[in-house]
KOLVEXPA-577732 format. One record per residue (C-alpha): residue in three letters; x, y, z; residue number from 1. Coordinates in pm, 1 decimal, decimal comma, padded with zeros to 6 digits. Layout:
REM KOLVEXPA-577732
NODE  residu        xx        yy        zz  num
NODE     ala         X         Y         Z  NUM
...
This chain:
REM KOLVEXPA-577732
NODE  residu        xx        yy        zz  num
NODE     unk  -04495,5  -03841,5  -04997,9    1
NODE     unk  -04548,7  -03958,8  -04644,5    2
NODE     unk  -04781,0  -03862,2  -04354,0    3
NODE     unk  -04521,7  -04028,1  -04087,1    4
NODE     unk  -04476,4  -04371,5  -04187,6    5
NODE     unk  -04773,4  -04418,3  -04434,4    6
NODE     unk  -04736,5  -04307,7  -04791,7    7
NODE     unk  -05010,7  -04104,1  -04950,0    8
NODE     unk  -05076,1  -03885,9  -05268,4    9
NODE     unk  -05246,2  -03591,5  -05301,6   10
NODE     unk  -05458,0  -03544,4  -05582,8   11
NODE     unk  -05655,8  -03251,3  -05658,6   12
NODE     unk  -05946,5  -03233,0  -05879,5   13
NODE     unk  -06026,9  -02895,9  -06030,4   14
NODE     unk  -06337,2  -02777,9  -06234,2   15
NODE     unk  -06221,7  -02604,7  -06560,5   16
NODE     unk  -06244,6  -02240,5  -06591,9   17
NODE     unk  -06557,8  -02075,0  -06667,1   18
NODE     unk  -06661,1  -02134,5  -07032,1   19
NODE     unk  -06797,9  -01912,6  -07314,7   20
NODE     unk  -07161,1  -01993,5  -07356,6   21
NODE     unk  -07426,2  -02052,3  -07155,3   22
NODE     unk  -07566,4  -02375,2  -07323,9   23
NODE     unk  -07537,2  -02735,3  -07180,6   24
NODE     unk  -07212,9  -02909,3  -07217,7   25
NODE     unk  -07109,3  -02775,1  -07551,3   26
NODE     unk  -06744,8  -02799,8  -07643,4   27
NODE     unk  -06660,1  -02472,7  -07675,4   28
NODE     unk  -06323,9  -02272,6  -07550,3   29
NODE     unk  -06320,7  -02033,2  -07242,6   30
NODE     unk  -06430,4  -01711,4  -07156,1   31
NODE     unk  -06231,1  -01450,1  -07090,3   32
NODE     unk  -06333,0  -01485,1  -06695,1   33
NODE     unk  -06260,5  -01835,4  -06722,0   34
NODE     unk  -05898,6  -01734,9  -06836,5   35
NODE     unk  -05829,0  -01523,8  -06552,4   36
NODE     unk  -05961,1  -01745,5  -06293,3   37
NODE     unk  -05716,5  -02040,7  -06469,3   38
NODE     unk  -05474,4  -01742,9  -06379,1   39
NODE     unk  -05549,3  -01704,5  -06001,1   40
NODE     unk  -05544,7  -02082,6  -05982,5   41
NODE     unk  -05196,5  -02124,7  -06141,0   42
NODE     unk  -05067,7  -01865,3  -05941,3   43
NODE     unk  -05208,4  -02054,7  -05610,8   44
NODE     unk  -05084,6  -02387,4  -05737,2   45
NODE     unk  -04690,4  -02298,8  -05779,1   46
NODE     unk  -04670,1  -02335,5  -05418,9   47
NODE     unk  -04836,6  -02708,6  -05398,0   48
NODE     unk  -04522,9  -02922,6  -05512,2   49
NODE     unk  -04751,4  -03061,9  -05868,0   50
NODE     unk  -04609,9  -03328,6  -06015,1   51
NODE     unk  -04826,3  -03440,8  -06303,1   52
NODE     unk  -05120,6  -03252,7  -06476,5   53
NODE     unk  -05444,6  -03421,1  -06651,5   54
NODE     unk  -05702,7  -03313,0  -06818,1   55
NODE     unk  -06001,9  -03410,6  -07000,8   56
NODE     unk  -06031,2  -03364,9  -07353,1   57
NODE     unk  -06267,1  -03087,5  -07411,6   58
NODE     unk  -06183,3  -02799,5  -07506,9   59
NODE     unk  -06254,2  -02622,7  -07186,2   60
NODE     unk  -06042,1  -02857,3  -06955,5   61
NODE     unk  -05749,1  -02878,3  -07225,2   62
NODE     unk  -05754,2  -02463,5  -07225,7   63
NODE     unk  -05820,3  -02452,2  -06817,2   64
NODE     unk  -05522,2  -02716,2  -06792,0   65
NODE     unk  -05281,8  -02532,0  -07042,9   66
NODE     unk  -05294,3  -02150,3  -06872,1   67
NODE     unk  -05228,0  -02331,0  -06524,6   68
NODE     unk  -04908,9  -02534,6  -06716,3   69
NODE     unk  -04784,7  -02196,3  -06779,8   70
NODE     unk  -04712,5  -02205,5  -06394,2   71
NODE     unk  -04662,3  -02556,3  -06381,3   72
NODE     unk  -04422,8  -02650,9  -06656,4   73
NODE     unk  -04494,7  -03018,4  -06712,2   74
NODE     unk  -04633,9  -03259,0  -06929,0   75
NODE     unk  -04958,1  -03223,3  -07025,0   76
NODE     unk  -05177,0  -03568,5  -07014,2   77
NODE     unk  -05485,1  -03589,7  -07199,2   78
NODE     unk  -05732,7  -03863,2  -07132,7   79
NODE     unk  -06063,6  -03901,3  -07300,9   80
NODE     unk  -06239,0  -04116,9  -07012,7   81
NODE     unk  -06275,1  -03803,5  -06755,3   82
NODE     unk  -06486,0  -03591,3  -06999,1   83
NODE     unk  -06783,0  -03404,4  -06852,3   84
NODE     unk  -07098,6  -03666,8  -06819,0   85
NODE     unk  -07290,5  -03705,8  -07120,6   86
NODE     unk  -07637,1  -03469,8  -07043,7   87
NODE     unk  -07771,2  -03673,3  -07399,6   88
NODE     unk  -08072,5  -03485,1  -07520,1   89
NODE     unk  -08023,1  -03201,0  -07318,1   90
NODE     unk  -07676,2  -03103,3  -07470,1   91
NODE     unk  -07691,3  -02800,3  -07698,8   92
NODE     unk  -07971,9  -02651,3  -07519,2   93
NODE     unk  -08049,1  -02364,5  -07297,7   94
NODE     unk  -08215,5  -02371,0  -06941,7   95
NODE     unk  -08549,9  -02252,6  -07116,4   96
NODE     unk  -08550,2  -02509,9  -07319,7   97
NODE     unk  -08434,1  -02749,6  -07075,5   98
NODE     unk  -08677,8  -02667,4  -06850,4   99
NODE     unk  -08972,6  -02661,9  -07111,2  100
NODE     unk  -08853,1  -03020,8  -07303,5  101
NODE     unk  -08709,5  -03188,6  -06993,1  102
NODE     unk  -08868,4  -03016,8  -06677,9  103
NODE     unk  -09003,9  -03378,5  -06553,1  104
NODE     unk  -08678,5  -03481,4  -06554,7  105
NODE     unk  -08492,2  -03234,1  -06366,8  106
NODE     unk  -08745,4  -03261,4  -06124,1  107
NODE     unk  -08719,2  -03658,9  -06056,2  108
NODE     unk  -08353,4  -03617,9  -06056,2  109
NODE     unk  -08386,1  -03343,1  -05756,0  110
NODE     unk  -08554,3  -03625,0  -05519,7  111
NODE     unk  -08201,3  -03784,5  -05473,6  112
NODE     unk  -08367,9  -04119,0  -05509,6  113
NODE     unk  -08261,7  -04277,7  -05811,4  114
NODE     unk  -07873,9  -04211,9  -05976,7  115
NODE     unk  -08091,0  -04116,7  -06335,3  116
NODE     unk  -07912,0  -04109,4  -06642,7  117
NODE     unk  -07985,9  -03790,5  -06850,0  118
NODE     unk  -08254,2  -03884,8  -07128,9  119
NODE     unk  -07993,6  -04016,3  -07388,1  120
NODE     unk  -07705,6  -03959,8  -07167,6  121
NODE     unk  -07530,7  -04112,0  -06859,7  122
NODE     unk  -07545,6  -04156,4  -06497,5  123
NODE     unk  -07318,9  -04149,7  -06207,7  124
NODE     unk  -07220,0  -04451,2  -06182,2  125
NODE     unk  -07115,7  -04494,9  -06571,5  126
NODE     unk  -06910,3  -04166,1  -06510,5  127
NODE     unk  -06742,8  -04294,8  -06227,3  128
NODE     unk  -06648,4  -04631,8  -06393,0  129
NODE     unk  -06526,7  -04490,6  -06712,7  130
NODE     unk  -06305,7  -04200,7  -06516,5  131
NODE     unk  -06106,6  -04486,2  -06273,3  132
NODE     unk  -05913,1  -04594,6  -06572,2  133
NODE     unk  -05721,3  -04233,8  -06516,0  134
NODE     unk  -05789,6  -04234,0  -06158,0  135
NODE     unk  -05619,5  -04632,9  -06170,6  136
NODE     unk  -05335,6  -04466,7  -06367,4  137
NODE     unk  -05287,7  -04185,4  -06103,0  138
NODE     unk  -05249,1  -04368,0  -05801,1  139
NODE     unk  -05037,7  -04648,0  -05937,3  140
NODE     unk  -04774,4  -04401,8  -06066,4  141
NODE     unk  -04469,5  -04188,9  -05853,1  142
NODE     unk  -04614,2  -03919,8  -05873,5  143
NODE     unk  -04695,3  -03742,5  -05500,0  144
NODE     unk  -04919,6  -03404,9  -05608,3  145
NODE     unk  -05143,5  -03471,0  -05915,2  146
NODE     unk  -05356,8  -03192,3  -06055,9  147
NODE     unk  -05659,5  -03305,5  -06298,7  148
NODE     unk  -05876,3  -03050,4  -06441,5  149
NODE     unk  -06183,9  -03182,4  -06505,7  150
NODE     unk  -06574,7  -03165,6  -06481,8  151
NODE     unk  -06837,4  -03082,0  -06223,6  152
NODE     unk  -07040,5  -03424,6  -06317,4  153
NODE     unk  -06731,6  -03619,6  -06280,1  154
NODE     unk  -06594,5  -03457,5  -05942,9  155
NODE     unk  -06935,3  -03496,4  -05812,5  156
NODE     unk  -06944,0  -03876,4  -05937,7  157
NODE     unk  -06561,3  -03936,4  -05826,1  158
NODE     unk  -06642,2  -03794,4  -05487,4  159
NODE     unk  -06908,8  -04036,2  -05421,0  160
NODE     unk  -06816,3  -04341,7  -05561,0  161
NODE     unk  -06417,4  -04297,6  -05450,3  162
NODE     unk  -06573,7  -04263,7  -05084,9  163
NODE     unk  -06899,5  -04514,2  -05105,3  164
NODE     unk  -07153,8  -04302,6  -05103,6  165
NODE     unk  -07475,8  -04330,3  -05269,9  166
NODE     unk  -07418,3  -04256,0  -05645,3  167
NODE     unk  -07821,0  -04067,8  -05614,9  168
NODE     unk  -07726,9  -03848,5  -05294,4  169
NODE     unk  -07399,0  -03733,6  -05544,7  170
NODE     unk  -07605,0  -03321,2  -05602,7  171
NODE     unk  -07576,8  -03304,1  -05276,3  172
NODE     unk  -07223,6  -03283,3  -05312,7  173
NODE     unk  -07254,8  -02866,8  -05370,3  174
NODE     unk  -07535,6  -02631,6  -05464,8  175
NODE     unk  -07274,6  -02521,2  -05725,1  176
NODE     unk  -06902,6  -02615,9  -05811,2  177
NODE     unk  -06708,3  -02289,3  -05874,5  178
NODE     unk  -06512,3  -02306,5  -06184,4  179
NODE     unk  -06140,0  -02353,7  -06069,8  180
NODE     unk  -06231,9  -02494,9  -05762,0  181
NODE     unk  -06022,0  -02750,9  -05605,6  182
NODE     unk  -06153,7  -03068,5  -05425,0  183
NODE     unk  -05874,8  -03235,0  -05237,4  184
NODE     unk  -05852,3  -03598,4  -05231,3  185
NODE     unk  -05595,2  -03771,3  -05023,5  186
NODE     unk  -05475,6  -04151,5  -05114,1  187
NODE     unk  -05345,6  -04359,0  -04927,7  188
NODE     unk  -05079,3  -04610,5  -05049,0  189
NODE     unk  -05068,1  -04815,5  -04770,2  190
NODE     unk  -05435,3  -04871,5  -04649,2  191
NODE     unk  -05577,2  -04849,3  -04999,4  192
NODE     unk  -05797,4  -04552,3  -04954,8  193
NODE     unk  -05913,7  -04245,3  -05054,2  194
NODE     unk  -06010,9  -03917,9  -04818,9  195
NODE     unk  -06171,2  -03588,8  -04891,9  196
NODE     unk  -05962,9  -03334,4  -04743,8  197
NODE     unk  -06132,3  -03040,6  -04896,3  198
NODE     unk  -06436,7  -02985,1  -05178,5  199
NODE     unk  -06516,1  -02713,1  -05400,8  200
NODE     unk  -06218,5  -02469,5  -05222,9  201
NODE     unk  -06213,6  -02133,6  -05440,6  202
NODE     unk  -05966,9  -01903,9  -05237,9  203
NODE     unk  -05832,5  -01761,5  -05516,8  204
NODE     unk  -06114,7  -01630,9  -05673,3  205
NODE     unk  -06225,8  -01478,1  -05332,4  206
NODE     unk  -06291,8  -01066,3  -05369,2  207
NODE     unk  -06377,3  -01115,4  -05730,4  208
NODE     unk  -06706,5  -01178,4  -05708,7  209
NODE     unk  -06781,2  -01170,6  -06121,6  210
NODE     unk  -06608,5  -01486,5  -06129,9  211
NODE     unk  -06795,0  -01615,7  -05861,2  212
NODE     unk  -07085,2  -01878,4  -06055,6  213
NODE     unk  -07313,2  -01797,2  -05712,7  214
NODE     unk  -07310,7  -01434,7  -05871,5  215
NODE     unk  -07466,9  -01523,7  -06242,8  216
């Protein structure tokens, strides 16, 4: 695709659809609201000219990724390396318990002044280098309109070390990312660079506000 004379790709990174239980980064399958917002976004996405879809491999993402695919009609890629972060300790676990095992954490982490990893988990920065092996795949293909459905902790960690920002500021990026969101990044070919055109853009899931996460 061009933008006059300069040759750019669109990819657009979406958060999976809304899973079906509460706890921290289980690999579980979605819920029925996360099915019909995968729905709304397919429906939205026919227009946008895709021509390759990702996902990660959990279960969410590979679900999220096959509803929109019944719009879509391509190949389905799977890739391991843009899984959700790894919370460690805290995966499994409610917000209660979160709160009451890991509360000291979660509270260091909200000073934005170290990129923490999670108590036996990962940081930004390790997301962000393991998830440019697909992102190297991407932009080095033909392809002009890429889709990948993927995580909140890996858009936010994509988003900030695509642009060079600091990997600790990256939960600034969003209070919350809506599930099926789409965060537009543009690449250019020529110049070697990457811009944000849009972050955490949930049209299609506007007047239903039980899909909404600000609404839990």
């Amino acid at each position: 695709m061009f933008i006059g004379t300069e040759r750019i790709m669109n990819i657009y990174l979406i958060r999976h659809g809304r899973q079906s239980s509460p706890l921290c980064n289980v690999n579980v399958d979605l819920a029925e609201e996360g099915k019909k917002q995968a729905h709304l976004l397919g429906r939205r996405l026919k227009s946008y000219n895709i021509d390759a879809l990702y996902s990660s491999n959990l279960i969410r993402a590979v679900e999220t990724a096959g509803i929109l695919n019944e719009y879509l009609k391509l190949d389905h890629i799977i890739r391991e390396d843009i899984r959700e972060i790894s919370f460690g300790f805290l995966e499994g676990k409610s917000n209660d318990e979160i709160e009451k095992e890991f509360g000291d954490f979660k509270r260091k982490q909200l000073l934005l002044q170290e990129d923490l990893p999670y108590p036996g988990g990962e940081c930004g920065r390790e997301v962000f280098d393991r998830a440019m092996e697909t992102v190297g795949e991407i932009i080095h293909s033909d392809k002009s309109n890429v889709a990948v459905v993927t995580h909140g902790g890996v858009i936010r960690a994509l988003v900030s070390g695509l642009l060079g920002l600091d990997m600790s500021k990256k939960l600034l990026l969003g209070i919350s990312l809506e599930n099926t969101s789409i965060t537009h990044l543009v690449y250019s070919k020529d110049r070697e660079r990457f811009y944000l055109q849009r972050f955490n853009d949930y049209a299609h899931l506007e007047g239903q506000d039980e899909l909404l996460r600000v609404n839990l």
